[in-house]
C-alpha positions as CSV (number, residue, x, y, z in Angstrom):
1,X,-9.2,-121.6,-38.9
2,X,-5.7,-121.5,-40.3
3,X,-5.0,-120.1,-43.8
4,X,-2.1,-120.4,-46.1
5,X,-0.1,-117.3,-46.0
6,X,2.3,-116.2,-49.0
7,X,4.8,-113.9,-49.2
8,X,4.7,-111.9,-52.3
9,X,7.8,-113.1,-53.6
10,X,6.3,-116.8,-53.3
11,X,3.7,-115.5,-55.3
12,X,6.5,-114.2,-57.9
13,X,7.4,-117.1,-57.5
14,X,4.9,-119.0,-58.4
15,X,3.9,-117.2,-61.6
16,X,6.9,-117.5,-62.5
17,X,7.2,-121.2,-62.2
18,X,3.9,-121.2,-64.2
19,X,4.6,-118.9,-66.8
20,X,8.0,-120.8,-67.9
21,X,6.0,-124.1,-67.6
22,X,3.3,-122.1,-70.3
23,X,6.0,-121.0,-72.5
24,X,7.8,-124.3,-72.0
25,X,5.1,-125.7,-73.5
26,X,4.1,-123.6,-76.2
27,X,8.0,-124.0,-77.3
28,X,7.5,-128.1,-77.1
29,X,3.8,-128.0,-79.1
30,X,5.7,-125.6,-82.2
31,X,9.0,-127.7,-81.9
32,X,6.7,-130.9,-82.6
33,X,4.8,-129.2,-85.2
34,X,7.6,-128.1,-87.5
35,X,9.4,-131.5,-86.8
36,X,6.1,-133.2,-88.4
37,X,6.4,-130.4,-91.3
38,X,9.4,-130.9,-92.2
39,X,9.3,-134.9,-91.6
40,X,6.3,-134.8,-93.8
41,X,7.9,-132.9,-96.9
42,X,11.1,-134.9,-96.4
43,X,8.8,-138.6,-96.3
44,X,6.7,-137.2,-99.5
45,X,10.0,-136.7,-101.1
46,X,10.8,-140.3,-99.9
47,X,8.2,-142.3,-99.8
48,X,8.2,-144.2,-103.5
49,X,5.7,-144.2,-106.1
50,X,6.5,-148.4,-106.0
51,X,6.2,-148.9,-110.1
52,X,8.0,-146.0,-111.2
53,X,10.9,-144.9,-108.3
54,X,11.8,-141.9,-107.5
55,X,13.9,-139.6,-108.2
56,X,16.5,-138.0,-105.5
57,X,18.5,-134.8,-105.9
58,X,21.4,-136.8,-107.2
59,X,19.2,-138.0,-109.9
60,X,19.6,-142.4,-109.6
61,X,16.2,-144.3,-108.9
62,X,15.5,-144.9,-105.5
63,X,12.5,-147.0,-104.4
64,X,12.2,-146.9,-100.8
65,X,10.5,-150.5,-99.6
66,X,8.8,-151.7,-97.0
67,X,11.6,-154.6,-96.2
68,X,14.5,-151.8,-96.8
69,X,12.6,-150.2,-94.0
70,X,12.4,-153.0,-91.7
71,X,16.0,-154.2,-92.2
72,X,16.8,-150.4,-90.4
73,X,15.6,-151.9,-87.6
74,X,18.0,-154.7,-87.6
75,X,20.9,-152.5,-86.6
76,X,22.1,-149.1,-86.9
77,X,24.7,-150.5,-89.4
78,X,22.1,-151.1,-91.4
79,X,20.3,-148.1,-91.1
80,X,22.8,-145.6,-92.1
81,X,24.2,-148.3,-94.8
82,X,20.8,-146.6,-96.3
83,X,21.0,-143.5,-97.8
84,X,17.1,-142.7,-97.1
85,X,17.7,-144.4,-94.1
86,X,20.4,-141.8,-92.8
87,X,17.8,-139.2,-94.2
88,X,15.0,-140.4,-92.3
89,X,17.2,-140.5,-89.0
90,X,18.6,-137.1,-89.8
91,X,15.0,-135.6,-89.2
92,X,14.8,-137.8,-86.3
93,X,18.1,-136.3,-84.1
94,X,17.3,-132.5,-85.6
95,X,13.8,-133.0,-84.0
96,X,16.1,-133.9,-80.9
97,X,18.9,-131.3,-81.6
98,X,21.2,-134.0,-82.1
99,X,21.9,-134.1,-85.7
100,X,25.5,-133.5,-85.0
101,X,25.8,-136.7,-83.9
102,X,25.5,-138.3,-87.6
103,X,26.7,-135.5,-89.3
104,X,30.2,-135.8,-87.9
105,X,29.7,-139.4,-88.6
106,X,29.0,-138.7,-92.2
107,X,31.9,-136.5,-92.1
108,X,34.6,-139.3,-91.1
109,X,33.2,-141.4,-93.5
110,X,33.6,-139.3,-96.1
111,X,36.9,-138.2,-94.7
112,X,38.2,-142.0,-94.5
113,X,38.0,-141.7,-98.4
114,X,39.8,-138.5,-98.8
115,X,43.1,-138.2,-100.6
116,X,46.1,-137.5,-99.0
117,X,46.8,-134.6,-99.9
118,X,43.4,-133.1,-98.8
119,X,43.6,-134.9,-95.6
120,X,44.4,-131.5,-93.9
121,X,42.4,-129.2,-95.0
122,X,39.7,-131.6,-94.2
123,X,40.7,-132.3,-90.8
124,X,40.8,-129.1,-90.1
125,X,37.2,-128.2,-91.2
126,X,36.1,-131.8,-89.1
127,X,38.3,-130.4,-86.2
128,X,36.7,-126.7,-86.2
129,X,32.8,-127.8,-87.1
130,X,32.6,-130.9,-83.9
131,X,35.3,-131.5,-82.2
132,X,36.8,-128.0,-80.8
133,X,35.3,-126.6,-77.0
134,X,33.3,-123.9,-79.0
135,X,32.1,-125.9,-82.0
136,X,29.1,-124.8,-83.4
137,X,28.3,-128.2,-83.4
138,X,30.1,-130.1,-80.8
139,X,30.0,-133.6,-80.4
140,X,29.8,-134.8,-76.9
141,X,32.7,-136.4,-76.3
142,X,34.7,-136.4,-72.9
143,X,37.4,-134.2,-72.9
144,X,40.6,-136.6,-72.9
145,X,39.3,-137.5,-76.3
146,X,38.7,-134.5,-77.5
147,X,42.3,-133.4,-77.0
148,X,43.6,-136.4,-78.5
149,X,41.5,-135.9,-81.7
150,X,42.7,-132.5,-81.6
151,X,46.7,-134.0,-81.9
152,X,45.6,-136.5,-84.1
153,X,43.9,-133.5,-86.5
154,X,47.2,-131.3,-86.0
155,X,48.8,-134.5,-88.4
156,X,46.2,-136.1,-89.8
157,X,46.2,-139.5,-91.1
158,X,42.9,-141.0,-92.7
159,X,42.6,-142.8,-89.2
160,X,42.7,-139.6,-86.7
161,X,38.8,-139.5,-86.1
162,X,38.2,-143.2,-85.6
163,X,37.6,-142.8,-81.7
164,X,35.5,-140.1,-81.7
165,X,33.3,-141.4,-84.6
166,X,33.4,-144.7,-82.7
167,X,32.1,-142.8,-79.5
168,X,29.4,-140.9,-81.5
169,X,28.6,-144.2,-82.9
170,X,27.9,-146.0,-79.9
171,X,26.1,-143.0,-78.1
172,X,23.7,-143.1,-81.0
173,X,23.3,-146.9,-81.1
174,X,22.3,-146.9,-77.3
175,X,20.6,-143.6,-77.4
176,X,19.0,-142.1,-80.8
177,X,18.4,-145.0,-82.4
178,X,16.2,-147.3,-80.0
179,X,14.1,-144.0,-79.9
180,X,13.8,-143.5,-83.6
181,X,12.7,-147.1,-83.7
182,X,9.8,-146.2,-81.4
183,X,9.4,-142.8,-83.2
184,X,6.0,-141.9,-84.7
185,X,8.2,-141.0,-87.9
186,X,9.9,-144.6,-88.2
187,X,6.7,-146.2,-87.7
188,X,4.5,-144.3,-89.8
189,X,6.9,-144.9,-92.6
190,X,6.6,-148.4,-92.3
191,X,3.6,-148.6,-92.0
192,X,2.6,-146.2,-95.1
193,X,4.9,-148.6,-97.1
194,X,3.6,-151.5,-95.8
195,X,-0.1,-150.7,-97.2
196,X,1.0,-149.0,-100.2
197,X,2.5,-152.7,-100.8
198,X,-0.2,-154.6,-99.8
199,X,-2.7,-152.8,-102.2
């Protein structure tokens, strides 16, 4: 009767194979567990008490609604017009180690306002924190671009980012955000809302 034979490095091999899968998952299970902790402290922080508001750390009343929630879905224009919104989807791409992605969109926003005379000093931090080849938190943009943002942050006008951000916009639009609209996270927020309104 024929028998499998293997060689002891197959075997190696093997149990090797199975001990990254283990530890593969083990990673994945705690990954998903502190992306629900910390997506459950940030949603109690959000989620209104609907009479009263609540208040957020830069002390206006915020009352987070079940129809501001839906209208997210609309667009991701709509979604980050919304500052819980942009919270909300912050926890989202950090549970995906993506947060870059909307954090160097926050960034050109806020750098499209800057005065002139800070425009540098700006650009520079924008330049060194996404868009360099060792950024600690690099954008993914091809590297034509990046080179060109890289002139463009050399002399900055309050324009020099617009590509990238547009890039990182549209990888997010076809990317993140269909995901976060399927995400436990979106849709348990709408739907907590959504009884808390009904009652």
């Amino acid at each position: 009767m024929p028998g499998f034979f293997f060689s002891q490095n197959n075997m190696t091999e093997l149990n090797g194979k199975e001990d990254y899968k283990l530890a593969e998952d083990k990673v994945h299970k705690k990954k998903q567990k502190t992306f629900g902790a910390d997506l459950k402290s940030y949603l109690k922080s959000m989620v209104p008490h609907i009479e009263s508001g609540i208040k957020t750390s830069n002390s206006r009343n915020v009352t987070l609604s079940a129809e501001e929630v839906i209208q997210w879905s609309q667009s991701l224009e709509k979604l980050l017009a919304s500052q819980s919104g942009q919270g909300v989807f912050r926890e989202f791409l950090k549970s995906e180690f993506s947060e870059e992605n909307i954090e160097f969109w926050l960034a050109c926003e806020d750098y499209k306002k800057t005065k002139s005379d800070h425009l540098h000093g700006k650009a520079e931090r924008i330049y060194e924190e996404f868009v360099q080849s060792d950024a600690i938190k690099q954008i993914n943009i091809d590297y034509q671009m990046r080179e060109a943002t890289a002139k463009k942050a050399q002399d900055p006008t309050h324009t020099s980012f617009d590509e990238a951000q547009k890039t990182v916009y549209i990888l997010m639009e076809r990317d993140s955000y269909p995901r976060f609209l399927k995400s436990k996270s979106y849709l348990n927020l709408l739907n907590q809302l959504q009884t808390n309104t009904s009652k």
